[in-house]
ZATIZA-133779 format. One record per atom (N, C-alpha, C): residue number from 1; residue in three letters; x, y, z. Coordinates in pm, whole numbers, plus 50000, padded with zeros to 5 digits. Each point is the difference from the previous one (the first is absolute). Example, Ala and Ser with C-alpha at 12.3 -4.5 7.8 and 13.67 -1.06 7.14 Angstrom:
2
(1,Ala,(51319,49431,50780));
(1,Ala,(49911,50119,50000));
(1,Ala,(50090,50120,50000));
(2,Ser,(49965,50105,49928));
(2,Ser,(50082,50119,50006));
(2,Ser,(49923,50109,50073));
This chain:
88
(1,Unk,(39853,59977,40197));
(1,Unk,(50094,50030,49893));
(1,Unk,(49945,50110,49909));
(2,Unk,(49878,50027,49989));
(2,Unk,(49948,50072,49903));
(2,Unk,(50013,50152,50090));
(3,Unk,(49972,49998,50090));
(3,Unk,(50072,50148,50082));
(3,Unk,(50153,50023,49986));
(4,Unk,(50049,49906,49965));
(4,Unk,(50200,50033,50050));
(4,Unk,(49994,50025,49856));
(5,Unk,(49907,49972,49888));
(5,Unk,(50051,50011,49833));
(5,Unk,(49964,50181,49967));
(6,Unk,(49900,50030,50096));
(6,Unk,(50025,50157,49988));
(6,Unk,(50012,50088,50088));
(7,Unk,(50086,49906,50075));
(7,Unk,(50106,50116,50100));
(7,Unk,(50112,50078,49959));
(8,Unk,(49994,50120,49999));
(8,Unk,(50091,50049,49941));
(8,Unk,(50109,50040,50112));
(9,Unk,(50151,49991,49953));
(9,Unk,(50083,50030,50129));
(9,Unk,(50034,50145,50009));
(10,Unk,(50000,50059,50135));
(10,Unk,(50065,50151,50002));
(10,Unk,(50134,50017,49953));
(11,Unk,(50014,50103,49933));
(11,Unk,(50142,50073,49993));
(11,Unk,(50084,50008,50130));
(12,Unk,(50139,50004,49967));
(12,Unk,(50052,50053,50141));
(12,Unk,(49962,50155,50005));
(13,Unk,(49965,50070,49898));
(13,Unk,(49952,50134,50022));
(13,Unk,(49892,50044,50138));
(14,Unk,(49909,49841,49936));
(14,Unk,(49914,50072,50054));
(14,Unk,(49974,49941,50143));
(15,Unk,(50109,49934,50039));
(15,Unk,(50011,49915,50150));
(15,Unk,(50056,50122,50045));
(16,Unk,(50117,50080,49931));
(16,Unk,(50040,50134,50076));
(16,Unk,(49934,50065,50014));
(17,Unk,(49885,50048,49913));
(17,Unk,(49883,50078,50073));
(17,Unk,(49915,49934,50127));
(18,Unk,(49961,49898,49974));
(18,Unk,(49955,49929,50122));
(18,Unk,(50049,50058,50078));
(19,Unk,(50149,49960,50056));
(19,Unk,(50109,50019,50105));
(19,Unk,(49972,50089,50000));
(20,Unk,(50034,50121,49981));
(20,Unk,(49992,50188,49998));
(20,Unk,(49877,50018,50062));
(21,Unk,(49908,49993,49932));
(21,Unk,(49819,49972,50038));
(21,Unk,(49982,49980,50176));
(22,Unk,(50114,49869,50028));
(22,Unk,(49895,49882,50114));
(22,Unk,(50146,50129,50109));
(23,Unk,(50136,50009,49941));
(23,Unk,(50030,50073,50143));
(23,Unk,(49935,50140,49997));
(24,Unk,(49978,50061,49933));
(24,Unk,(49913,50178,50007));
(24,Unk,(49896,49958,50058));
(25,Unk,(49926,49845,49991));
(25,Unk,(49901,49990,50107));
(25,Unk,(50022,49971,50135));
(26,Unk,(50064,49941,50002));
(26,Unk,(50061,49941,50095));
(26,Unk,(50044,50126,50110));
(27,Unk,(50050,50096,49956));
(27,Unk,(50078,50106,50105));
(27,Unk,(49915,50067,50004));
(28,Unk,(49885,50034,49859));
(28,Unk,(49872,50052,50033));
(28,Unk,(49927,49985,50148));
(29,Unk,(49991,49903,50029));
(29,Unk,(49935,49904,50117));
(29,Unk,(50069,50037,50077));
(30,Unk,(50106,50015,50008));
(30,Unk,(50069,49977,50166));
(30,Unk,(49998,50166,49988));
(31,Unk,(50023,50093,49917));
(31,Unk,(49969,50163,50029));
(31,Unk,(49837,49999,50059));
(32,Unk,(49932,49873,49946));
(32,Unk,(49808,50080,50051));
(32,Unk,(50032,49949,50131));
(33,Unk,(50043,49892,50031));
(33,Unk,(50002,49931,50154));
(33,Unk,(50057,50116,50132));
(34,Unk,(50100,50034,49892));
(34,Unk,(50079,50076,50115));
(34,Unk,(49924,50145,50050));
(35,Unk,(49929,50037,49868));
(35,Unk,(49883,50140,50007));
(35,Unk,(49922,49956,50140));
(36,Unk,(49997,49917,49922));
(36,Unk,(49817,49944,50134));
(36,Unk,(50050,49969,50120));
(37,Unk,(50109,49920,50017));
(37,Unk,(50046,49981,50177));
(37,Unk,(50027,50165,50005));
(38,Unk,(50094,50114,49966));
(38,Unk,(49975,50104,50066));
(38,Unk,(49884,50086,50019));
(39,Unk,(49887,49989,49928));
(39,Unk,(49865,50043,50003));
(39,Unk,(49928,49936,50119));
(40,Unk,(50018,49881,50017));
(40,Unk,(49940,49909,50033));
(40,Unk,(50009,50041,50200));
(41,Unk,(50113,50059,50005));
(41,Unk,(50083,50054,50158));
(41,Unk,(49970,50181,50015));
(42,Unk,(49930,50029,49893));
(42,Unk,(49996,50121,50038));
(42,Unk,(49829,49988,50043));
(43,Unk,(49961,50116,50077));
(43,Unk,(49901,50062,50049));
(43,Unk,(49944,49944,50141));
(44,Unk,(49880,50015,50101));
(44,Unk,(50020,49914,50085));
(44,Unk,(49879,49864,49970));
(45,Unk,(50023,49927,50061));
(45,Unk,(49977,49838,50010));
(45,Unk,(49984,49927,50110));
(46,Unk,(49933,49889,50015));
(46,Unk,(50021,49906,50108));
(46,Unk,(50120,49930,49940));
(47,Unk,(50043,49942,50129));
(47,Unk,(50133,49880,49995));
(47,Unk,(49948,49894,49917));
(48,Unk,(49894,49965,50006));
(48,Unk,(49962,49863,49922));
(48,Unk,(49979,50035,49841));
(49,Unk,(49920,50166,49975));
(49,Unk,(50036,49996,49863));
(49,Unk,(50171,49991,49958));
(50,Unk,(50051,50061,50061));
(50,Unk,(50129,50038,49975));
(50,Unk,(50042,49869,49947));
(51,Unk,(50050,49894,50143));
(51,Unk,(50021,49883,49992));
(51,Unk,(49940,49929,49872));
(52,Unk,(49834,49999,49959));
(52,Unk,(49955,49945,49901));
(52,Unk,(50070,50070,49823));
(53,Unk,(50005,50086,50004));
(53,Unk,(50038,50071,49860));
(53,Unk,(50147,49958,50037));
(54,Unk,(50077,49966,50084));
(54,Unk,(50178,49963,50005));
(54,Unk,(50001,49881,49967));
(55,Unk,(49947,49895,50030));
(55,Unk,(49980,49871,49990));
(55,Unk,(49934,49952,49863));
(56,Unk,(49933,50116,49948));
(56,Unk,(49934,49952,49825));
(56,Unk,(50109,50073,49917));
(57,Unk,(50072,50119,50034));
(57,Unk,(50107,50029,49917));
(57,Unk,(50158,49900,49994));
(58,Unk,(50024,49925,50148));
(58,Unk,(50071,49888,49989));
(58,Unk,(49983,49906,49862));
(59,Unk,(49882,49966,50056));
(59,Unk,(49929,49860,49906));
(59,Unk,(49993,50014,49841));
(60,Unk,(49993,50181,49992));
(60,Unk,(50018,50014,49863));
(60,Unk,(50129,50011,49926));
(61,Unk,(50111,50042,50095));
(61,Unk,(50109,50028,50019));
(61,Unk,(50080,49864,49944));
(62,Unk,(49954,49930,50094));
(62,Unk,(50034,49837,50007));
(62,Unk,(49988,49928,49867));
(63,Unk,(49876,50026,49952));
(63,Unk,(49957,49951,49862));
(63,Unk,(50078,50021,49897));
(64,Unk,(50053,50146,49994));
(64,Unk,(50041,50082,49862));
(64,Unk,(50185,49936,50047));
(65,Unk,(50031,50009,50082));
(65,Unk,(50109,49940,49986));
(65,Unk,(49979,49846,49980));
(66,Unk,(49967,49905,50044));
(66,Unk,(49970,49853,49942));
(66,Unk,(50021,50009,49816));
(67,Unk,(49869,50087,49972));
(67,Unk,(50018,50092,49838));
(67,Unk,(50088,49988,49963));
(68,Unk,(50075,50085,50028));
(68,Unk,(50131,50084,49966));
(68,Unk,(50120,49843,50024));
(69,Unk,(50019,49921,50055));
(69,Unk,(50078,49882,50068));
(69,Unk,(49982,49889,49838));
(70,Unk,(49860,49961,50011));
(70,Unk,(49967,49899,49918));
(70,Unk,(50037,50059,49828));
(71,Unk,(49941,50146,49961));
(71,Unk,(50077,50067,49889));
(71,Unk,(50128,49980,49996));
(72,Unk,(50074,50075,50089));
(72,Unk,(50185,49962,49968));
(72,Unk,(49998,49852,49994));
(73,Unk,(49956,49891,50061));
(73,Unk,(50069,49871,49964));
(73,Unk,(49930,49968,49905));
(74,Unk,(49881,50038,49897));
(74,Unk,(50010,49978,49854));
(74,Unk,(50070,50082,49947));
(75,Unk,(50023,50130,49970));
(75,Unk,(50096,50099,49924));
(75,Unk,(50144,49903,50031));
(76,Unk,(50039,49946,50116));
(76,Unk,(50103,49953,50008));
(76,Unk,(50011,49861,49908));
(77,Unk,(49905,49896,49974));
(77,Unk,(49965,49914,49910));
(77,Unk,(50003,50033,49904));
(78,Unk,(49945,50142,49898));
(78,Unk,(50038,49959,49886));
(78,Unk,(50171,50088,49974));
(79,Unk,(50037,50090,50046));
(79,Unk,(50109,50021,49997));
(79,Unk,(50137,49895,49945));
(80,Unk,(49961,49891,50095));
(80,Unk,(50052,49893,49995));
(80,Unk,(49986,49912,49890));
(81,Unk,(49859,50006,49965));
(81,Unk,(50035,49911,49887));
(81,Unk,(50039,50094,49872));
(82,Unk,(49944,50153,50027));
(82,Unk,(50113,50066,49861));
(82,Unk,(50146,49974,50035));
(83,Unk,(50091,49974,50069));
(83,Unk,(50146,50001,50052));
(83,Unk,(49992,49834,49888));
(84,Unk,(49922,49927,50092));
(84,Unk,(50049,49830,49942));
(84,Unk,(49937,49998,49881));
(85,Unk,(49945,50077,49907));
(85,Unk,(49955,49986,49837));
(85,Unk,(50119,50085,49971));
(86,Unk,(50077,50136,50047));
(86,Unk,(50140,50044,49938));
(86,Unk,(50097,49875,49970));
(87,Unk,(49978,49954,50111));
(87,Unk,(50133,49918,50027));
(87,Unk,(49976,49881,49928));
(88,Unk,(49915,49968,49941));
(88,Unk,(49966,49868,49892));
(88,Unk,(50023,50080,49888));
């Protein structure tokens, strides 16, 4: 209780910066991902590097969307409860 007595709550200001913040990162990421898989195919290589740098850009690929998934269904949570505090 003595932690929740000086918690202070965010603004919705500054949850919109959050938001603004987490997608400019967010697309940030998927512009570096997308750099590096075409870098990643240029010059020559064995098949197994190839294969290995395709398979770690998946996995990273994979991640940032999970990211990006679990963000929208909180942004979608509090949305919701600003709609049901209007509506009270």
């Amino acid at each position: 209780s003595h932690i929740m007595s000086e918690y202070v709550r965010m603004t919705d200001t500054e949850r919109d910066q959050i938001d603004q913040d987490a997608q400019v990162f967010m697309r940030t990421c998927a512009d570096a991902i997308h750099q590096l898989r075409t870098e990643a195919h240029k010059g020559i290589q064995s098949a197994q590097v190839k294969e290995h740098r395709t398979a770690v850009l998946d996995f990273i690929e994979d991640y940032l969307k999970r990211v990006c998934k679990l963000y929208s269904e909180q942004r979608a949570i509090r949305v919701k409860r600003v709609i049901d505090k209007k509506r009270l």
